[in-house]
Steps between C-alpha positions, in 0.01 A plus 500: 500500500884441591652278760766481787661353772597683778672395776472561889889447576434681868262541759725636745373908411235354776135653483513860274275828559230498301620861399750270299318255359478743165920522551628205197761695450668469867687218565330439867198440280647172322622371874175613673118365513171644640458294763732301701307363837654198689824461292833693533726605278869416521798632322551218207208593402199247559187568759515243748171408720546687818572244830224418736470617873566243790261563810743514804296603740168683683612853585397627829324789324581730153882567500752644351819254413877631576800314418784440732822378374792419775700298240429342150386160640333671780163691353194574744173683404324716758099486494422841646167506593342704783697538772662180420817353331507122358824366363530256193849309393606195326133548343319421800371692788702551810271300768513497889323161491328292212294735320555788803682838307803665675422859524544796614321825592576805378364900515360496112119458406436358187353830336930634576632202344487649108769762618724298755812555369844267539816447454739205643846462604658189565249345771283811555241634296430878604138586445321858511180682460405850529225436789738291689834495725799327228560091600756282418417098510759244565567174400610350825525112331374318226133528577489767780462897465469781737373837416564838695483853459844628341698706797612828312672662819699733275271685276422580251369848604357810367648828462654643834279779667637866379288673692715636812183581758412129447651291742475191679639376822575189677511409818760164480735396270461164536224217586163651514457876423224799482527705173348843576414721160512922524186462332266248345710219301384225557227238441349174592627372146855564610492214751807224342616789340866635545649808603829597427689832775769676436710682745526870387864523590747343697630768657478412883770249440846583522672337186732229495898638446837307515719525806203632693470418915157346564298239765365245506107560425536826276359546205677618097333528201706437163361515151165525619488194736495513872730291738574395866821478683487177679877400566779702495756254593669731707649709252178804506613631137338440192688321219552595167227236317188723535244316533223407251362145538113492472464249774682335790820616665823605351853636647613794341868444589730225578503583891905536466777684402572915588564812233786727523363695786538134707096535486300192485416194442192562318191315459110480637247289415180622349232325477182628267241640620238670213575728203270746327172366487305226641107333384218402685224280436152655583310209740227706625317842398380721788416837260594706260791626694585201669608125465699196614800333379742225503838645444660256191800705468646675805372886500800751490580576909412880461150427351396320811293773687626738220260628173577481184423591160673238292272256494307251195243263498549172324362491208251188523235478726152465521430870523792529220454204281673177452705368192261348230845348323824301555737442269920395561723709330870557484510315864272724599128390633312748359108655542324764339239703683208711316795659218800445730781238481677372832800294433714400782841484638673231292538183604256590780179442425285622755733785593376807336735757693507834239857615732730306716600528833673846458207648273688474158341335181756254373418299141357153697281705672103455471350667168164702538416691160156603324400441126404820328194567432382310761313243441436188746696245424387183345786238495863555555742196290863463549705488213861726442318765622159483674206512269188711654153496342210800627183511375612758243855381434801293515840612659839348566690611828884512438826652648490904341873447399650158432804625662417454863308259650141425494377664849311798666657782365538365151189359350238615238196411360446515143191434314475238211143443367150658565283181472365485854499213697255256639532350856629177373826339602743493163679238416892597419662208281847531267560875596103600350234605750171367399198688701144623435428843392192700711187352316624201518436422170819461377868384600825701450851388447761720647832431311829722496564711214878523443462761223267689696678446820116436652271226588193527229200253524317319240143369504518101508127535452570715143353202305198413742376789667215332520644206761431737787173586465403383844810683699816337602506438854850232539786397322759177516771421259633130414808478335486094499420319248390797328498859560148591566407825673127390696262722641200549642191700419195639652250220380739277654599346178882460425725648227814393356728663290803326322817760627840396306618865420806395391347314225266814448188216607223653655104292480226484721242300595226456762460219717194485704448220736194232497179561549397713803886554612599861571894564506587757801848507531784336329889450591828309371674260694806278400408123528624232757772424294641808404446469116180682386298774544163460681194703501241487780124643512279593782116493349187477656208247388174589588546508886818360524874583454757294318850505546646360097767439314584464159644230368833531233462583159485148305829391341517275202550129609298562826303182545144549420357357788648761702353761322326746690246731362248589741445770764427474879594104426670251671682162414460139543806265491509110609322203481159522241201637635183563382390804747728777562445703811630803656317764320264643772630840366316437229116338561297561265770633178508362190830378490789361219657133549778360337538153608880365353508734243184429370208784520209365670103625511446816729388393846307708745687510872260307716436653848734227650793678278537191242439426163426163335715387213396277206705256574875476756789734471824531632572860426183759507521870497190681633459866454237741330531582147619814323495663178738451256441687157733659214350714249690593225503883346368521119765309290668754218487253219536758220288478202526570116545894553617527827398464832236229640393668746107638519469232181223191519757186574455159574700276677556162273738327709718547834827304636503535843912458649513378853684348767393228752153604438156344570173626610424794267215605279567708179173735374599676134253858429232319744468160340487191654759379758809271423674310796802402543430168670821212379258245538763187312381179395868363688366685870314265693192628620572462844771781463503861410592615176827628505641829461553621093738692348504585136285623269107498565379585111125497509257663159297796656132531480419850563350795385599728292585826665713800481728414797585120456628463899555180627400379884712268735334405801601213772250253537684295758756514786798379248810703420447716175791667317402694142836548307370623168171579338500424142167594313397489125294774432268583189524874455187698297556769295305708742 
């Protein structure tokens, strides 16, 4: 028989595969345990009880949460429910009238909600989904929002028509026109879809030339733009300024002064009339040949009446699809239908013209480029160059040579990675793209590879592969007061993983919520005072929907009374009572009380929504309970000729290190419990014990076994911090 002390030092490796738990030799393995449920780890170190959820409010049905940030002191979170938009801020609900929700209406059922994609600028969030029209809401004032379809009069559009026997005609060029096809083109699908015409030529206009005699009322074309003569000013000669503005009216000479031949003075006015193409907006279908339009940008004059064979239809449409994702990139507002990107002009968000007025492609023009291998695309993310996950792959979209600007005619897309990609937003923080590979089972990190001149990813799941059993379905990062990447699963239970890559810490843990709480949908919001990090929940409860939020991560020299470990729970703060009401959410739940710091006996939620105390309070927190457990791996003690491991052990002894701790029983190889209680003789009775930290030594009366593991579970809803785990094990020689 031999003995040792091992030590515990760090808990922070979070909750290991069990394909590691035979791995002594990695260092993970002396950070990491078997089970961490209901505490977090955080970079010094320690595992830290995980915060409690605050009920909000009833959600008008299962939702999915979106954050909206117009400035760091100004947060709002969007319940999206069916056909409905709620608003939340200053962690309350945005209300009409006492308990009346501001809402709005809006084209997406429920069952669409999963793959509504977003992305915000300034005041406006844009929104899109592949089975409906793009939308933009705006925050018109502090409580108010307005949503409408997003107006893309300028594209994008498909490739032009090549085929020279297919033409269209139409009968206006402005106001309300009929589009007539050669042959069948069109369908009922097309209707709010645009169509962009192209003159073939501009050859039945004279072209503009200096010194020329015209009148007043004839036309010149210049550079591919066609003009008016609308004033003369007596002279009847054309200047030597040709003209080229795309709008308005410009002279094209001073109006004085003669050449050597005594001719002049020179100068017209033109005034702009169309240039090469124009687009329509389809309003009505009539057949396959024929349709109405709205003209949105004035048809060339010699298409009006005229066919022609330059013609495209935009690209999104019912019949053609709408975007499924938004991102903003490089000042560019940018979608991506089926495998294509559409990026805009810059600067101009919801102008996606491909050419400008005179047909050329200039750098700022709109972007429209495939991924190879075409794949659709699952998220796009803005970073130096736009990230791009497909099922099969992940791409980057860049300029094709750094030496010209990013634009239409210079622009590439490379591949990176062949992970595959689930439909899950990813979350892009410190230049490293975070998002969930196809199976959802696991989470990539995209990071740039200066040696390799590449992105590569690495698995943040490597060391629990077993975390997403039941399919990642969310994700939300909080940088503040810890970095903690959250997500959510399929069995509605949430996950947490420690992220500080810089200090190469990675640990997960699960977090599921109390007792017959289901997490749907999770999001991060900044709180009402600009500081920390928030994370908010949307979970259903039997028949009902809850609207949560999580409370901060406890800090040492928090005052225990306003501890706050419960979940769907609320808070009561004034004068002492004995009844606490308010909790009609929950009639008929077993439910956790802590009444000034103090645990109190589980209560059952009487149909009124109350619970009786034992005796007055001034400060109650109400909420159901939830699990709270560490288990540690088997403890590499080392024995007289080597390893411990597989060897009958016994545990003698263990020294417990914590912080501001209280509420926790301690179960060594399945003996019986020890708890942490701090009961002193110098606390009256009439108060809660308070908080210890130090070191809880207690002699162990277990079995012995070959795996010697030791079990922390919360008992009560108190703050819990585990530093160190210090055991004194008996080793056999086999």
């Amino acid at each position: 028989m031999s003995r040792a002390s091992p030590i515990q030092a760090s808990l922070n490796g979070g909750e290991l595969s069990p394909r590691l738990h035979g791995r002594v030799d990695q260092r993970i393995y002396g950070n990491g345990v078997e089970e961490m449920i209901g505490y977090l780890p955080v970079l010094q170190g320690p595992a830290i009880a995980a915060p409690g959820t605050r009920f909000v409010e009833l959600a008008k049905g299962a939702s999915r949460l979106i954050p909206f940030e117009y400035n760091i002191t100004q947060s709002y979170v969007i319940e999206a429910s069916d056909l409905t938009f709620r608003f939340f801020t200053n962690d309350a609900r945005i209300e009409t009238a006492p308990d009346v929700a501001y809402e709005i209406a809006t084209p997406w059922p429920y069952a669409d909600l999963s793959e509504l994609a977003y992305e915000q600028s300034a005041d406006i969030l844009y929104l899109c989904h592949a089975a409906h029209p793009p939308q933009k809401l705006s925050r018109t004032g502090a409580s108010t929002f307005a949503l409408a379809a997003l107006d893309l009069t300028y594209g994008p559009f498909e490739d032009q028509n090549i085929v020279e026997t297919a033409t269209m005609t139409a009968d206006g060029i402005t106001g309300s026109v009929t589009i007539t096809a050669s042959s069948a083109q069109f369908e009922a699908g097309d209707v709010d879809g645009l169509i962009r015409i192209e003159t073939e030529d501009l050859n039945g206009i004279a072209a503009w030339e200096p010194g020329l005699e015209v009148s007043t009322g004839e036309y010149r074309t210049w550079n591919g733009r066609v003009f008016q003569c609308i004033d003369t000013a007596g002279t009847g000669r054309t200047g030597t300024v040709a003209p080229v503005h795309p709008s308005g009216t410009e002279w094209d000479g001073s109006g004085a002064g003669k050449d050597i031949n005594d001719k002049g003075p020179y100068g017209v006015q033109w005034t702009y009339i169309h240039d090469r193409y124009g687009i329509v907006k389809i309003t009505g279908f009539t057949n396959a040949t024929t349709v109405t339009a709205t003209v949105v940008r004035r048809l060339p004059w010699l298409t009006g009446g005229t066919s022609t064979w330059r013609w495209s239809f935009g690209a999104f449409s019912s019949r053609r699809g709408w975007p499924h994702y938004v991102t903003i990139w490089n000042e560019r507002l940018t979608f991506a239908k089926n495998a294509t990107v559409y990026a805009s002009v810059v600067g101009d968000y919801e102008n996606f013209a491909e050419i400008n007025s005179t047909g050329e492609q200039t750098a700022d023009q709109a972007i429209r480029v495939s991924v190879p291998n075409p794949n659709i695309i699952r998220w796009l993310a803005a970073d130096r160059e736009l990230l791009i996950g497909t099922a099969r792959a992940e791409h980057v979209l860049k300029a094709q040579s750094t030496a010209a600007a990013l634009g239409p005619k210079n622009v590439r897309i490379d591949t990176q990675s062949t992970y595959g990609s689930a439909i899950v937003r990813p979350i892009l923080t410190d230049g490293r793209l975070l998002f969930v590979q196809k199976a959802r089972r696991k989470i990539e990190q995209i990071d740039f590879a200066v040696e390799r001149d590449r992105n590569e990813a690495t698995d943040l799941t490597r060391f629990a592969e077993h975390i997403g059993k039941d399919r990642i379905v969310e994700l939300a990062f909080a940088q503040e007061p810890d970095r903690h990447l959250w997500a959510v699963d399929g069995a509605g239970s949430l996950l947490a993983c420690l992220y500080e890559p810089s200090d190469q810490a990675l640990g997960w843990a699960r977090r599921p919520l109390g007792s017959g709480l289901i997490a749907n949908s999770i999001c991060r919001c900044t709180d009402p005072q600009g500081e920390l990090d928030q994370i908010w929940i949307s979970a259903s409860y039997g028949d009902h929907h809850f609207i949560l939020r999580m409370d901060p991560i406890w800090q040492s020299g928090n005052d225990q009374a306003d501890a706050f470990f419960v979940d769907a729970g609320l808070s009561y703060a004034g004068a002492p009572v004995s009844v606490v009401g308010g909790l009609s959410h929950l009639v008929g739940a077993e439910v956790d009380i802590l009444v000034d710091g103090a645990s109190h006996p589980r209560r059952i939620v009487s149909e009124a929504g109350t619970v009786t105390l034992d005796a007055p309070a001034s400060k109650v927190h109400v909420g159901l309970p939830y699990i709270g457990r560490i288990k540690t791996l088997r403890f590499e003690a080392g024995g007289d000729d080597g390893t411990s491991q597989g060897k009958i052990k016994r545990i003698n002894r263990v020294t417990l290190r914590v912080s501001e701790t209280l509420g926790i029983k301690i179960q060594v190889q399945g003996g019986e419990d020890v708890v942490l209680e701090n009961r002193l003789d110098l606390v009256p009775m009439d108060q809660g014990p308070p908080l210890f930290s130090g070191d809880f030594i207690f002699e162990a009366i277990g079995d012995y076994d070959r795996d010697a593991q030791i079990v922390i579970d919360r008992v009560a809803p108190l703050p819990s911090t585990i530093l160190s785990i210090m055991p004194t094990i008996t080793v056999g020689e086999r």
